[in-house]
N, C-alpha and C positions, 0 to 999 in steps of 0.2 A: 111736187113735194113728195119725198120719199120717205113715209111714216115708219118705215120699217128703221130706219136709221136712228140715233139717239141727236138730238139737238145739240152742237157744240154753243154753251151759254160765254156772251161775251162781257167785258166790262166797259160799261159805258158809264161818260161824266157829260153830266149838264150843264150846263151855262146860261144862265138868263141876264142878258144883256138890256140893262133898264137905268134909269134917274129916279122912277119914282117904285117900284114893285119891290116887296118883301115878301120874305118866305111864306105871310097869311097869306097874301092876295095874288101868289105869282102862278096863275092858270095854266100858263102853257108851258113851265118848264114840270108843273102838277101833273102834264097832260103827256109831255114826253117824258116821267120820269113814271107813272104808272103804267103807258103802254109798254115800255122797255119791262118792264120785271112781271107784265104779263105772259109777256113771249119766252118769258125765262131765260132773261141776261138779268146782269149785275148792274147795278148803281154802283159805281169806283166813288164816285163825286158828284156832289154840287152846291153850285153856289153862283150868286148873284153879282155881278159888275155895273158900275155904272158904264155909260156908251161914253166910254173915253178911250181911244184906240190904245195907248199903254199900257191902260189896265186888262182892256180884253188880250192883247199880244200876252202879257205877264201870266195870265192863266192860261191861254191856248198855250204859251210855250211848256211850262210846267209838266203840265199836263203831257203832251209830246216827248218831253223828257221820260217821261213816268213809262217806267216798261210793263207795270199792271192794266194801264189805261190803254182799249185798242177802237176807243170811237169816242167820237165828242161831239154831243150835239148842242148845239148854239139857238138861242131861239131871243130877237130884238135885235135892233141896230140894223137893220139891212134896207131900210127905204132910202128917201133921197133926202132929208133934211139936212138939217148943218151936222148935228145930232149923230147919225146914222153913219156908224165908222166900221161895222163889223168886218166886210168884206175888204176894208182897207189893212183892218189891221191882218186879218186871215192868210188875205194873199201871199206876203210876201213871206210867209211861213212854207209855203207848200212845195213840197217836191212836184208834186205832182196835180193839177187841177180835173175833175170828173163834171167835165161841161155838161153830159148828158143830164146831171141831176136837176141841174135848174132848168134847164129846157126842157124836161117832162110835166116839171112843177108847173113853168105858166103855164105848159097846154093843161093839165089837170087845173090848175087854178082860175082860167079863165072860165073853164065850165060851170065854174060858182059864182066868181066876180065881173067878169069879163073884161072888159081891157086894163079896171082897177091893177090889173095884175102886170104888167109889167113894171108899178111903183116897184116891184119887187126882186133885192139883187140878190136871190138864197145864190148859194155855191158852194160846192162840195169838193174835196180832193185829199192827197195824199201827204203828209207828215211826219219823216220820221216814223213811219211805218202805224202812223198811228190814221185812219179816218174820221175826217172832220166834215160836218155837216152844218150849215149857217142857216137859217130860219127865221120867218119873219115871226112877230112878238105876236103875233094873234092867235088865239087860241086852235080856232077853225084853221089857220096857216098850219099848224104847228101839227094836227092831226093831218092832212092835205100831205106833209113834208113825212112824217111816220108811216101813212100808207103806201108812200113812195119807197121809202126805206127797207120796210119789215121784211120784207122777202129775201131783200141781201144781204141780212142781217144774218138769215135762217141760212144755216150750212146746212140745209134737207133741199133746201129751193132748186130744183133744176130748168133747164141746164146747166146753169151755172149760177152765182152768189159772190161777194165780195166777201163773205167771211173765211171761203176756203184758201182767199186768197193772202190772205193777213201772213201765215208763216211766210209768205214770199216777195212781201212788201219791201222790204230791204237785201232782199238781194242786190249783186255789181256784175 
C-alpha cells in the first residue's frame, strides 16, 4: 500500500438477491455497503431483487449501462437450489469472467466452512467496463468476499489493483 498516494474512491452499487430480506433485516448487503464507504468509496446504489434471473439481469444490466456505476457487488442467489439464478443470470452479461475471484474465495472459505464451500458458485468479471462481483447471501460469505476484494478496490494496493485498471476497461 502506498500511503503516500491519495485513494481514488469508487462508486459502487449493491444488490441483494433474496425472496424473503428487506432493507431492516438485509445483513449482508448492510455488511458490504458499510465496508465500502469505510474504505472511502461511494454507495451509486442499492437495492433488493427477488432471485428471479430477469430481474437480477434487469438491475445488473442497468446498472452496466450507468457510466457513474464502476463495481457491483451482488450478495444471494449463488448456491445450488432451484432458487439460486445469480450466476445464470450474471454470466451471460460479461465481457469478460475474473475466475481467479471465486477460486480464492473457496480456498479462503473452506478455511471457515470446509467443504460446505463449494455449495458456492461467487464469480466475478468484467461488464461494460463496469466490475461485477456475485456473493453468497451470508453475512460471514459476504465479509469472506470483501476481504478478498478491498485491496483491488484500493488504487494505493501494489503491485497492482483492479481499480487502476477501470479507465482501461473498454479499450479495442
Amino acid at each position: 500500500m502506498n500511503q503516500n498516494e491519495s485513494l481514488i474512491p469508487l462508486k459502487i452499487a449493491v444488490l441483494t438477491v433474496s425472496d424473503s430480506r428487506t432493507e431492516a433485516d438485509d445483513k449482508s448487503g448492510k455488511i458490504l455497503v458499510d465496508n465500502l464507504t469505510t474504505a472511502g468509496h461511494f454507495l451509486a446504489e442499492k437495492t433488493i431483487v427477488t432471485d428471479n434471473i430477469y430481474q437480477i439481469r434487469a438491475v445488473i444490466s442497468k446498472w452496466i449501462a450507468d457510466e457513474s456505476v464502476q463495481i457491483i457487488l451482488s450478495t444471494g442467489g449463488t448456491g445450488v437450489t432451484g432458487r439460486d439464478g445469480t450466476p445464470e443470470a450474471v454470466k451471460p452479461l460479461l465481457d469478460k469472467e475474473i475466475a481467479g475471484f471465486g477460486e480464492i474465495f473457496r480456498m479462503i472459505s473452506y478455511q471457515e466452512i470446509k467443504t460446505s464451500t463449494i455449495q458456492s458458485r461467487t464469480l466475478a468479471g468484467v461488464a461494460n467496463g463496469t466490475y461485477i462481483f456475485c456473493l453468497p447471501g451470508s453475512s460471514g460469505a459476504c465479509q469472506t468476499g470483501w476481504n478478498i476484494i478491498k485491496d483491488q478496490l484500493d488504487s494505493r494496493h501494489r503491485p497492482c489493483n483492479l481499480a487502476q485498471l477501470i479507465p482501461r476497461l473498454t479499450e479495442t
